[in-house]
C-alpha positions in Angstrom: -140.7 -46.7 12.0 -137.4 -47.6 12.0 -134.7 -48.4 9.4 -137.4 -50.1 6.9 -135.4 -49.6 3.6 -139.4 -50.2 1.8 -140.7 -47.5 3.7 -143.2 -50.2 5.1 -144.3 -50.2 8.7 -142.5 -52.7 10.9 -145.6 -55.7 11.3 -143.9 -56.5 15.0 -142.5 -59.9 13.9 -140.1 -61.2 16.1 -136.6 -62.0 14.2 -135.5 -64.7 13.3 -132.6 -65.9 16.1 -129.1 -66.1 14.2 -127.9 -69.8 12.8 -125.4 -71.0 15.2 -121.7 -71.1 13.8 -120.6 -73.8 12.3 -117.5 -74.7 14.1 -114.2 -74.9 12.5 -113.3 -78.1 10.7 -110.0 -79.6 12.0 -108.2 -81.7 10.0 -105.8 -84.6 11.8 -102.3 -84.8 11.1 -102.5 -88.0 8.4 -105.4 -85.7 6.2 -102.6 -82.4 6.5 -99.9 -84.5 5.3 -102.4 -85.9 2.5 -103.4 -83.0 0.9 -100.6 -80.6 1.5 -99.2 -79.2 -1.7 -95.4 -79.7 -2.3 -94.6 -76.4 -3.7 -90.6 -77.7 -3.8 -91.4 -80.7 -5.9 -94.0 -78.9 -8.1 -91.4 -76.2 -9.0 -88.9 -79.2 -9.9 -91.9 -80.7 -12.3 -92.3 -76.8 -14.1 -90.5 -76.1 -17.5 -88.5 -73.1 -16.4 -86.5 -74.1 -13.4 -82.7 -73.5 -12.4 -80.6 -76.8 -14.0 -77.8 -75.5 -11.3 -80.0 -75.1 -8.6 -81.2 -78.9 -9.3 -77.6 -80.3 -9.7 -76.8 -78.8 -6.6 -79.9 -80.5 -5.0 -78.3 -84.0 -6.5 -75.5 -83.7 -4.4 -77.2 -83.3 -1.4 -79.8 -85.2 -1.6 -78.4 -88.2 -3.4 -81.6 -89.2 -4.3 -84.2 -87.6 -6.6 -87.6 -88.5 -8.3 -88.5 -88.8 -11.8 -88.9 -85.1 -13.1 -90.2 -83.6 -16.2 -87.0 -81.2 -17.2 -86.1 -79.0 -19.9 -82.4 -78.9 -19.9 -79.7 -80.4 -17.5 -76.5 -78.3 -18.3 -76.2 -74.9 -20.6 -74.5 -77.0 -23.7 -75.8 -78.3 -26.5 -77.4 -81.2 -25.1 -80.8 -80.3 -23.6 -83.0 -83.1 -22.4 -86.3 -83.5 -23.9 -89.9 -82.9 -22.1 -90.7 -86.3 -19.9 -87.6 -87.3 -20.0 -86.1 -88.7 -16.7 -82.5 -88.6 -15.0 -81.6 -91.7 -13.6 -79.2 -91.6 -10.5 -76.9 -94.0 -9.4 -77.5 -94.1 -5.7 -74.5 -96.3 -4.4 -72.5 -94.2 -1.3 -69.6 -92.8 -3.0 -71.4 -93.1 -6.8 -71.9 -89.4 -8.4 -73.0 -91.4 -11.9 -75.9 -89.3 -13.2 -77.7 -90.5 -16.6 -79.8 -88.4 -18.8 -81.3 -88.8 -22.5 -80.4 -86.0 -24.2 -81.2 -84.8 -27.9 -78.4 -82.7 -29.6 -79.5 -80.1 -32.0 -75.9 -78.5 -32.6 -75.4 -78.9 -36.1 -72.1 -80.0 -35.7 -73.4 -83.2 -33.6 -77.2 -83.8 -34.1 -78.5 -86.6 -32.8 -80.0 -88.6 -30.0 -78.1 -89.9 -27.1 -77.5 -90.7 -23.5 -75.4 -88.8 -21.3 -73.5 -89.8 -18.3 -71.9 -87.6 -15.7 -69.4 -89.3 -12.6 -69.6 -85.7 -11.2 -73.2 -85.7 -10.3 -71.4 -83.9 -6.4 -70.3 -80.6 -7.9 -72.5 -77.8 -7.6 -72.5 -75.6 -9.9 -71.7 -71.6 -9.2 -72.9 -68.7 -10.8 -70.3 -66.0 -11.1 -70.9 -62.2 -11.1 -70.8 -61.7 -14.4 -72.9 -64.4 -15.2 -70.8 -67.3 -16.5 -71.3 -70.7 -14.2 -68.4 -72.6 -13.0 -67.9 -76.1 -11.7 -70.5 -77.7 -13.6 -70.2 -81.7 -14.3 -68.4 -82.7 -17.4 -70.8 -85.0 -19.8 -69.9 -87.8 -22.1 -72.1 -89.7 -24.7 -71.8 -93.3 -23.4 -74.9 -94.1 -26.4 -75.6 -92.4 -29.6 -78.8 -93.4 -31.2 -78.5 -91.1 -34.3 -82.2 -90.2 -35.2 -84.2 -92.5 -32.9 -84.9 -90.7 -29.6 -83.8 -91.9 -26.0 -86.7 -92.1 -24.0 -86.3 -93.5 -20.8 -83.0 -94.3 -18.7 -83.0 -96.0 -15.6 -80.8 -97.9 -12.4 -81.8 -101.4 -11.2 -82.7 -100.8 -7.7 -81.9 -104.3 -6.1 -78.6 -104.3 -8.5 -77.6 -100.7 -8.6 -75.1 -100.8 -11.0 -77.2 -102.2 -13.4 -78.6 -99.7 -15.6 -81.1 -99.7 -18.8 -82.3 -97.1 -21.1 -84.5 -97.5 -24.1 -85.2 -95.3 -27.1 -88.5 -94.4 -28.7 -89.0 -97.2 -30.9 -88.3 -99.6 -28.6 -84.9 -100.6 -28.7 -83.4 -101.7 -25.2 -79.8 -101.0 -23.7 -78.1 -102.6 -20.9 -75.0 -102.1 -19.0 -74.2 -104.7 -16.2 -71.9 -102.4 -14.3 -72.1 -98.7 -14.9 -69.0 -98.2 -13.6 -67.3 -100.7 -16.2 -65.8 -99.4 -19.5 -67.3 -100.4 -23.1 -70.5 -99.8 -25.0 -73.9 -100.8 -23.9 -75.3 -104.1 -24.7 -78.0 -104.4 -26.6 -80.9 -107.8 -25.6 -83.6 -106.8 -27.6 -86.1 -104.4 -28.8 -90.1 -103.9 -27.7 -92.7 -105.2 -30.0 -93.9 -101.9 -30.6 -92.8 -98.2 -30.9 -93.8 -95.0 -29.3 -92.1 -95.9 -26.4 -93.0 -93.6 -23.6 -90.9 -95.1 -20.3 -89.2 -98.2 -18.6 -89.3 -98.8 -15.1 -87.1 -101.8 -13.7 -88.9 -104.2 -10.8 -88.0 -103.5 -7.5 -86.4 -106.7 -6.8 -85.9 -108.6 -9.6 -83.5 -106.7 -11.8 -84.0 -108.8 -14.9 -87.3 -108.0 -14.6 -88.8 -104.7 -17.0 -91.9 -102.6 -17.9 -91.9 -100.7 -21.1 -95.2 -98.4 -21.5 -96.4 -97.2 -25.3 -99.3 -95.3 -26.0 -101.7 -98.0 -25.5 -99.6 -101.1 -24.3 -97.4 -101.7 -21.4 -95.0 -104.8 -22.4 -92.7 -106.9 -19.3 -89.5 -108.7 -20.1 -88.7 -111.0 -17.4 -84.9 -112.0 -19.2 -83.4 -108.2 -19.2 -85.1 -107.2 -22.3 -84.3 -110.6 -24.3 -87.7 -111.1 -25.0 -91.0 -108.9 -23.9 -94.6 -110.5 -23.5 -97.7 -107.6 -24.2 -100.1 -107.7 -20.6 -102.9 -106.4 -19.5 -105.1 -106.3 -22.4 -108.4 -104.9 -22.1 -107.6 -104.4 -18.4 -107.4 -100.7 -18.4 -110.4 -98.7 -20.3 -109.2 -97.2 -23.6 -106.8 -94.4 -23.2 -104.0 -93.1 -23.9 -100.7 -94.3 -21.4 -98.1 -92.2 -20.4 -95.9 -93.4 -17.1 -94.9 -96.2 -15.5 -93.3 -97.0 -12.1 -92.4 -100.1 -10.1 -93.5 -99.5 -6.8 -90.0 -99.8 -4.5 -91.1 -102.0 -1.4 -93.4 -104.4 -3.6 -92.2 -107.8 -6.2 -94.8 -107.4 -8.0 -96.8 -104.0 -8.0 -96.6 -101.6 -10.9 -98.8 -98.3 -11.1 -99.6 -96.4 -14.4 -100.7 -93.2 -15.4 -103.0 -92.6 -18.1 -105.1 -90.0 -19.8 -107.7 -90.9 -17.7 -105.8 -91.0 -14.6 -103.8 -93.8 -12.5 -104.0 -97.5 -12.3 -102.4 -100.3 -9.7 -101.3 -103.8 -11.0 -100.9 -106.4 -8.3 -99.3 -108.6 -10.6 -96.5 -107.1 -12.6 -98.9 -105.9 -15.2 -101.2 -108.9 -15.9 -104.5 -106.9 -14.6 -105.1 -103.3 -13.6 -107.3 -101.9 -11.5 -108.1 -97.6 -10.9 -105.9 -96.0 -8.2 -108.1 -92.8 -8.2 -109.0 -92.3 -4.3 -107.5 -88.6 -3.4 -106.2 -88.2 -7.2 -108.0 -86.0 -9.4 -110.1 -87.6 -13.1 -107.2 -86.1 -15.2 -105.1 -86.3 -17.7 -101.7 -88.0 -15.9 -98.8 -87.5 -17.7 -96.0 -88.9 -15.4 -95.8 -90.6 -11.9 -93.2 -90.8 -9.7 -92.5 -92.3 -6.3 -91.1 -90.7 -3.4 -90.7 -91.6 -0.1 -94.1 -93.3 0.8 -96.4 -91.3 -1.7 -96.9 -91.7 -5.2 -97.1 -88.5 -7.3 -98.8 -87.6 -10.0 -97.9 -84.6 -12.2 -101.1 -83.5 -14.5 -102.1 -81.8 -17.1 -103.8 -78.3 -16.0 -104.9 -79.9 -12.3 -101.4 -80.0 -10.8 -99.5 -81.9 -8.8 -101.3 -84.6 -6.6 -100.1 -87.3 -4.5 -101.2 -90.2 -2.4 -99.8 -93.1 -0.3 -98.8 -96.3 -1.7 -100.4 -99.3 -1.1 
């Protein structure tokens, strides 16, 4: 007998012959660059992150997604959670604009901050103080209604618009121009979560709530509700104009994200290679959209 752990006789059965290896799946090039994980723009999407480290990005890059940030400079003025720089992109522009909330007591308040010195990068000295950071200026202050959303016209780039939480719109024609905002109109409802500007047509707005998108096709003059009933019941959170499209719009929702072929007016589920989860902001970049989740991550896929 031999190596029976049941003390049992061997029976002279002849084994079993082993089950061939299963070779290696190999994945092309297109399904690598699909589902590879962007560590660099994850840690930009994380609450704790380095506010110098991303300036000095800015000037580098001249170009940066939407982000979820927690603070843009050491002062007072810390930007709130989902709220979104907005960079001017023009060669030779360093116009950076951020909604910021104030909670000094000698200023409190809501605002929007503007830099023109988005190229400095910021150093951190030995003893830990920070020098050549960006001066900031309130160029809006919106006393106790939040700033939500700011963002450039991408076929007018010096056209800028931000909106606050209850809705109300501002526009300035040429950023680098002196003199307050303008202010066209206000959305029909409140709980404003973002605006996104069409690609080409800069007249042309989306302003998402919690359960309506709105479009304003006279630079926020008047605003039209669309796409009722289109998207199942949820709750909405993002909204982006895709850049290399008149008409397309995406959303992200509670229960994921959703394409519009026609600025808004009907939706349909963008949910091949993005995960059934709560989306709480979307964001283009490059070619891909990206998703940023709540407990799954960050996700992308191509646009259409």
């Amino acid at each position: 007998m031999v190596g029976n752990p049941r003390g049992k006789p061997n029976q002279g059965k002849a084994r079993r012959p082993a089950k061939p290896e299963r070779p290696p799946r190999i994945e092309d090039e297109d399904e690598k660059r699909e589902h590879e994980f962007e560590f660099d723009l994850l840690r930009q999407h994380e609450e704790q992150f380095d506010p110098q480290r991303w300036l000095q990005g800015m000037s580098q890059k001249r170009q940066m997604p939407q982000a979820t940030l927690e603070t843009i400079d050491p002062g007072p003025a810390v930007l709130k959670k989902r709220d979104e720089p907005a960079v001017d992109v023009r060669p030779g522009s360093n116009v950076i604009l951020v909604c910021a909330h104030n909670d000094s007591a000698a200023g409190a308040g809501n605002r929007l901050m503007m830099t023109t010195e988005g190229d400095r990068e910021p150093t951190r000295q030995p003893d830990g103080t920070v020098v050549n950071q960006p001066s900031w200026s309130a160029v809006i202050d919106n006393g106790s209604d939040p700033m939500v959303s700011v963002a450039f016209a991408r076929s007018e780039p010096a056209k800028a618009y931000a909106i606050s939480q209850s809705g109300r719109l501002y526009r300035k024609d040429d950023i680098d121009a002196g003199g307050a905002w303008s202010q066209p109109g206000q959305s029909p409802v409140g709980d404003v979560r973002q605006l996104a500007v069409n690609s080409r047509h800069s007249g042309h707005l989306y302003a998402v709530t919690g359960y309506n998108v709105f479009r304003s096709v006279d630079s926020g003059a008047s605003w039209a509700h669309v796409g009722a009933g289109s998207v199942p019941l949820s709750e909405f959170n993002s909204i982006v104009a895709d850049p290399g499209s008149a008409t397309r719009v995406y959303l992200g929702t509670d229960i994921g994200v959703f394409v519009s072929d026609d600025e808004g007016d009907t939706w349909h589920p963008f949910d091949v290679a993005l995960p059934n989860a709560e989306v709480l902001q979307i964001f283009v970049s490059g070619s891909y959209l990206y998703a940023v989740t709540h407990g799954r991550g960050l996700w992308r896929r191509r646009l259409c």
